[in-house]
N, C-alpha and C positions, 0 to 999 in steps of 0.2 A: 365215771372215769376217776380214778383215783393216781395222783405223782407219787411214786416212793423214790424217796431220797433222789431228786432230780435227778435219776436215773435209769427209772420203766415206770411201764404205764400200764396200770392195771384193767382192766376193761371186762365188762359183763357183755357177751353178745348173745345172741337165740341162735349162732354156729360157730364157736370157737375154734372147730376145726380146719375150717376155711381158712384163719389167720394165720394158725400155724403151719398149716400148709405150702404158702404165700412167703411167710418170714419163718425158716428152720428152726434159728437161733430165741425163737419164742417157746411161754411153755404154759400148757392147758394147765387150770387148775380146777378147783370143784367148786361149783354153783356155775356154771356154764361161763367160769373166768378166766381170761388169758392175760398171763402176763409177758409185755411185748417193751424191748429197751429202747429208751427214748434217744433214738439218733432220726440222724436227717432222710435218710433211705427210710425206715421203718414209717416216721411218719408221712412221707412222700406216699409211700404203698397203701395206708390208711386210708389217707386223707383221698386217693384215689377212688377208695370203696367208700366214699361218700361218710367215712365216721369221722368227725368235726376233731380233731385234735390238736393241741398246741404245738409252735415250733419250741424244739429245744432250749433256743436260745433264754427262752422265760427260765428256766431254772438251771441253764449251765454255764451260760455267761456272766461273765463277771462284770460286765458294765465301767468299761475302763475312762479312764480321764480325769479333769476336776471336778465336774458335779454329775450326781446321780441321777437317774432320768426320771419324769413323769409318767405316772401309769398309761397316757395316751401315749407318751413317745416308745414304753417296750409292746404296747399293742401293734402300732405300728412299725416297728423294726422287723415284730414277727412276724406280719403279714406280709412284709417285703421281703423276709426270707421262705414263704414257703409260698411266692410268687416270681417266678420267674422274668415272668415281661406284666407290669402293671403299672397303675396309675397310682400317686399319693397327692391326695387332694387337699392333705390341711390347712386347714385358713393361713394368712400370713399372721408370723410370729408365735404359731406352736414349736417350734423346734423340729420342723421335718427333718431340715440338716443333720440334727445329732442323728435322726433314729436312722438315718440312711450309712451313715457313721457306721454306728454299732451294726446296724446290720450285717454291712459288708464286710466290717471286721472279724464278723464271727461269721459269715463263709468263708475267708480265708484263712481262717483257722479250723477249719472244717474239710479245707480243701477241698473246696465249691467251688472258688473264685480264686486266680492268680494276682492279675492286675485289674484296678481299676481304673476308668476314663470317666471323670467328671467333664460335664460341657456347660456353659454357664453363662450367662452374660461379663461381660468384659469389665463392669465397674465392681464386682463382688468376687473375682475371681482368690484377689489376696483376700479383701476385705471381710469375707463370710467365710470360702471353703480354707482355704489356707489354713486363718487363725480355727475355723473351729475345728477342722483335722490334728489341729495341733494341742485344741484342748482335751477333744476326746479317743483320739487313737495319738497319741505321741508316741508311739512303739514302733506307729509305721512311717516308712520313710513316704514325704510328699516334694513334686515339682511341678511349677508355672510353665506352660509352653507357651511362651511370650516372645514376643520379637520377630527377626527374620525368619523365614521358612529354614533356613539351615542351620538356629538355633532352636527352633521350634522341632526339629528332626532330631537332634542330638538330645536334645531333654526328652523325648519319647524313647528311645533308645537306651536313657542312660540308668532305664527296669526301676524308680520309683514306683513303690507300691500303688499310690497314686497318684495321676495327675490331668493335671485341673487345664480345660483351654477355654477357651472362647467359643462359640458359636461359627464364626466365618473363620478362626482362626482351625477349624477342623477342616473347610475346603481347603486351604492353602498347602494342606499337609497330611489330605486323604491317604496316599499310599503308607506314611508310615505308622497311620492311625491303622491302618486294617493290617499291616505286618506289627503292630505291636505288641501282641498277645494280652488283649484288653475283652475278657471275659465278663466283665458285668459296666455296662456304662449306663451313669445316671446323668440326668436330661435335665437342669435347674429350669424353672419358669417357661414350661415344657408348650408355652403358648407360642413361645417363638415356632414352633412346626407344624402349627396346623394348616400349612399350603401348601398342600401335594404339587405345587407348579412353582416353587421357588427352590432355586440350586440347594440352598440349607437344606432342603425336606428329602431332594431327592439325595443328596450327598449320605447322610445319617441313615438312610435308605438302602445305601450299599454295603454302608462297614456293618448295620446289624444283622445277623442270619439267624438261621432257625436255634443255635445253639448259646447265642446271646444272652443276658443278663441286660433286662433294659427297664429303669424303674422313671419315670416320668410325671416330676413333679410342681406343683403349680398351685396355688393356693384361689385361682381363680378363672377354674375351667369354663371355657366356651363362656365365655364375659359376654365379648361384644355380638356375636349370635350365633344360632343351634347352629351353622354351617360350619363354626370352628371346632367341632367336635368331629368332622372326619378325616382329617389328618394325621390327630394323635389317636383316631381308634384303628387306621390301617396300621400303625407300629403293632401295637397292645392286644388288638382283637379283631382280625382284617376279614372275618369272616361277618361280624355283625355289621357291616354298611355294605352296600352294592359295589358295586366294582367299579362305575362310574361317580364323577361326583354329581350331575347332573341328578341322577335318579336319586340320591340323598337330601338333594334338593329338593327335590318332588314331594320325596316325606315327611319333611320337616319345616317346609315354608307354602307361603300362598300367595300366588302370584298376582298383584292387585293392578299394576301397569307392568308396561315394559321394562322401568326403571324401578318398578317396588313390588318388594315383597316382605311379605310380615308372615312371622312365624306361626304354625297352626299350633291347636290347642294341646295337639299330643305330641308338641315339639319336646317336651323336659322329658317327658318320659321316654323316645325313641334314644334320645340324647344319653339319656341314663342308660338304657341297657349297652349304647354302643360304648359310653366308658367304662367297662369292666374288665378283669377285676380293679377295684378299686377302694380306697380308702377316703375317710373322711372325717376330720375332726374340725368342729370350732373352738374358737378361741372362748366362747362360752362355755362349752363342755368341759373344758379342758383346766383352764385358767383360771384361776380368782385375782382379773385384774384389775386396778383402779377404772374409777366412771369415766368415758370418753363424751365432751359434749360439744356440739356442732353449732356454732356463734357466726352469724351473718352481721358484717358490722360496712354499713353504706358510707358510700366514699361518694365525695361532689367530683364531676368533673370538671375540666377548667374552660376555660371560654373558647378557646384556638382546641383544644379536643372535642368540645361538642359541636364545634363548625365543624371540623373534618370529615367527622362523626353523622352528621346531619346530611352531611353534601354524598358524602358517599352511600348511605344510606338511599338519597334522592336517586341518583345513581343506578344502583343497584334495581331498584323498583323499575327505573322505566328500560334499563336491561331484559328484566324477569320479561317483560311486557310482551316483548317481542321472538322470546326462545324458550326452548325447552329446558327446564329447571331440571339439570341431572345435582346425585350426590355428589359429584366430581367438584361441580362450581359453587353449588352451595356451600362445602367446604372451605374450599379457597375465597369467597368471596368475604362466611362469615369471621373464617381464622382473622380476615385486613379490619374487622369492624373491631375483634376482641385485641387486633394487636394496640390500635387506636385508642382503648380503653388502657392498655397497659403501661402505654408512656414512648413507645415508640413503632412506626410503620415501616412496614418496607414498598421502596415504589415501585415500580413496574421495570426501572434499571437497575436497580438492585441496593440502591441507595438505601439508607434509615432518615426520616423523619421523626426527630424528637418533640417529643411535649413535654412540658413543665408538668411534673410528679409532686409538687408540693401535695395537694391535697389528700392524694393518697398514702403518699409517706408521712404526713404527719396522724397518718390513722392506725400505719403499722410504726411508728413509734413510742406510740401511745400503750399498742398490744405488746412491743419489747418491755417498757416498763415498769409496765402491769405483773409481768412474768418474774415468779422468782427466781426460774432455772433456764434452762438455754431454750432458745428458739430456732426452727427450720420455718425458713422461707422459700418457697415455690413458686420460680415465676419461669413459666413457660416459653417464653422469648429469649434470644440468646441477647440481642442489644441491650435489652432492660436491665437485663441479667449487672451487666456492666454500670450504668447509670447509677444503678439504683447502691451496690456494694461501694460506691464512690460514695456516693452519700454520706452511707453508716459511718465508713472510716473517718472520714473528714468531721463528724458527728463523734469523734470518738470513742464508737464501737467496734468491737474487734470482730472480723468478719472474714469470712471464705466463701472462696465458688469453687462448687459440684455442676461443672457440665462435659457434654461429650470429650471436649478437647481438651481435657483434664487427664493425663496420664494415669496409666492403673495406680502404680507404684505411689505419685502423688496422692491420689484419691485414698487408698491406706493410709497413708501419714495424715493425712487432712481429719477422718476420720476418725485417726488413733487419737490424736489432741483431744479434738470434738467430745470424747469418750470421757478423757482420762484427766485433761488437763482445765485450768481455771479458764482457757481463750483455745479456740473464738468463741466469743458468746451467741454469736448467730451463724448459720451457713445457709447460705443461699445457693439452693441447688435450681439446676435447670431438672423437671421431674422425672424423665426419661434413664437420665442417669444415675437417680439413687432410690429407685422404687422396688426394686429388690433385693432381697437378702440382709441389707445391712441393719444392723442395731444402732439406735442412737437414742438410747434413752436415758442420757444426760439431757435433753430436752424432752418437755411435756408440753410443748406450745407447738404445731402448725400454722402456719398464713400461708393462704395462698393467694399472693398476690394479682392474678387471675387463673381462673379455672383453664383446666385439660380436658378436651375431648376424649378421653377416654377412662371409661369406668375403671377398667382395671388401673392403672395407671394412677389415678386417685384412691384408689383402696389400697395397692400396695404402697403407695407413698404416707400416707397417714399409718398405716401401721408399722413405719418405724421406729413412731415415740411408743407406740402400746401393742407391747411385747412383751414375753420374761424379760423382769426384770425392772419394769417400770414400777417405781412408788409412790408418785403421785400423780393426780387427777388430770388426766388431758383434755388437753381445748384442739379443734380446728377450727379459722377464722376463716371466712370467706371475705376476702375485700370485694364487692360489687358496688360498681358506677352506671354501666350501661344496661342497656334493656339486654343485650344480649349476653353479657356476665348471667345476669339473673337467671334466665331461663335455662343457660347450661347447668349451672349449680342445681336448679329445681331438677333437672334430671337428675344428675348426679346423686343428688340427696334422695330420688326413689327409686334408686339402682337401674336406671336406666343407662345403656350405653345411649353417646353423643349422635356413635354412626349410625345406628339402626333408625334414630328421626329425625337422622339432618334434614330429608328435602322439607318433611313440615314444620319443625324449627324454625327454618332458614322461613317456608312463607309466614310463620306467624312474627319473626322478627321483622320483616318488612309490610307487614298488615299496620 
């Protein structure tokens, strides 16, 4: 196959007349050559008779914005324009964003696509699609459906070329999501749907129909296990899993008790064929970016934390003794052991129980100014959350919190600083809320002041320092104190999700 002047595609077949048969506007030449012009129809028709051809977009787009994309990002623009409903898997911090960008952009300059409907988590909504709509399609107009349903209707309404909601912010405001004439919508962090029995799933479930545009992206598919792979295969490819979820269960896991099962051997592979088509880049393929190194640095606990710690513990054991160990409890039981570890508990009335953090904080003080550039701190509890930013400040460090009940609009500004300006020199997020999308590579240090149960969750939060863009060397710090820090981290660090070995965790933490 040969490009003339990005604009036809020269092609040797053993039946040229087949193609021009198919496509009029083509023209046979000699040595069994046809030549066929390279638009979206022509290669649609191709690409049906199984001949591998590029989208257009590689040699007709112009690649609009401030910076020019990465060979992985126009592979993947392409592939998401010459797929109509599929998966983009890129690791976090390739630049999925742009290339869904450019992509869409150039259906709708194609007259593919009229409107687009981004859906996205709530803390990246300005923070990611906003600003980078704005650096790489500025030509097209964009809006937030943010706020009450009745201004959330009116900015749907008011025919931005795209616009950006929320997740739950799409139930509030189904009807004018499916009257808005939203022909291609893409699905951020597309892990939020894979629960065919949660309102989100079935909601997104109505507005897409056969004639949709639905690209579905996520940097860390089916994380926590091969069962989160059928929800987002019924959007994308609802023929490769059974029609129940039960029976996908049967093929992909093995049922060891009532309460456990563990994945069979041809779990990756069943997993794989059900996410197709799909795309996939690493950040090692892709990127030439600085060394990431992963520093465990032991923190003492304090005398009143290892009583707590200890009794509850005792506890716990002679609990276990007498009932059935579901994941349910061993959850909840071990989350009171790691909150005990992190400086503050909640009691069974709903109270916080504080403990003295010296020890710890003088370990992530140490790692602050160690650091030449900024630091992200990750403490998973919302009270600590608090404690701990008193501290800094009072320490006179300049500091911010990233948690749930941080407003969007806030949370931009917080970030924009974070970015651009000499303060704050540290942000302390709760991880839940800035584990995706956003860029913050004005720091190269991580701490996390105690570990997350959740793999994903920890991968997309560490790769907010190391990303395009990053220039120097990243560190993540593990503070660990308790036996139970430890051995979550030990997972973590062999890409283990938390959930899949809570109930034997949870027994070897009280072994």
């Amino acid at each position: 196959m040969q490009i003339i002047d990005d604009k036809a595609l020269l092609l040797r077949l053993r039946n040229p007349q087949k193609i021009t048969t198919i496509i009029p506007k083509s023209r046979e030449l000699a040595d069994n050559k046809v030549l066929v012009n390279w638009g979206m129809d022509e290669v649609q028709v191709l690409r049906n008779l199984n001949i591998d051809v590029p989208s257009p977009i590689e040699g007709r787009y112009q690649w609009t914005g401030q910076y020019k994309p990465f060979n992985h990002q126009k592979v993947t623009a392409s592939f998401l324009t010459l797929n109509k409903k599929c998966f983009c898997f890129n690791e976090q911090g390739t630049g999925k964003t742009a290339s869904a960008i450019w992509a869409s952009d150039f259906l709708m300059k194609q007259g593919r696509v009229n409107r687009v409907l981004v859906i996205c988590p709530l803390s990246i909504m300005d923070s990611a699609w906003r600003d980078d709509l704005f650096k790489f399609a500025m030509h097209r107009t964009v809006d937030v459906a943010y706020g009450s349903a009745n201004k959330r209707r009116e900015i749907i309404k008011g025919g931005a070329d795209y616009v950006v909601i929320n997740y739950d912010g799409v139930e509030i405001v189904e009807d004018a999501v499916i009257n808005g004439g939203f022909d291609l919508i893409i699905v951020d962090e597309a892990t939020h749907y894979k629960n065919v029995q949660t309102k989100r799933w079935k909601c997104l479930n109505r507005i897409v129909d056969a004639n949709t545009w639905l690209w579905m992206m996520t940097g860390t598919p089916a994380a926590q296990s091969p069962l989160d792979a059928y929800g987002l295969a019924k959007f994308i490819n609802p023929t490769s899993v059974p029609r129940f979820f039960s029976s996908f269960r049967d093929q992909v896991m093995f049922k060891m008790t009532q309460f456990k099962w563990i994945p069979k051997d041809t779990a990756t592979d069943t997993v794989y064929r059900a996410l197709q088509p799909a795309i996939r880049f690493t950040k090692d393929e892709c990127l030439d970016l600085p060394e990431m190194t992963y520093v465990k640095r032991e923190v003492e606990m304090t005398r009143q934390q290892k009583k707590y710690y200890e009794a509850l513990k005792k506890s716990l054991v002679i609990q276990a003794s007498g009932e059935q160990i579901t994941s349910v409890n061993a959850a909840v039981n071990m989350n009171k052991l790691l909150q005990i570890s992190s400086g503050a508990v909640y009691t069974d009335n709903g109270e916080a129980l504080e403990f003295d953090i010296k020890h710890r904080y003088k370990v992530l003080r140490e790692v602050i100014d160690e650091s030449s550039q900024k630091v992200l701190v990750f403490v998973p509890f919302k009270h600590t959350i608090d404690i701990l930013t008193d501290k800094l400040r009072s320490d006179g460090i300049t500091a911010e919190i990233i948690r749930g009940d941080v407003p969007a609009p806030k949370r931009t500004e917080i970030f924009k600083r974070f970015q651009e300006q000499q303060d704050p020199r540290v942000l302390v997020i709760q991880p839940q809320s800035a584990a995706h999308g956003v860029t913050l590579t004005a720091a190269n240090t991580v701490v996390w002041w105690g570990p997350t149960s959740s793999l994903e969750t920890y991968a997309q939060a560490n790769a907010r320092v190391h990303r395009s863009g990053q220039r120097h060397p990243c560190t993540v710090v593990q503070l660990q104190g308790s036996n139970v820090e430890k051995q979550v981290y030990r997972l973590l660090d062999n890409r283990i999700d938390v959930h899949t070995k809570m109930i034997d965790l949870y027994k070897e933490i009280l072994d």
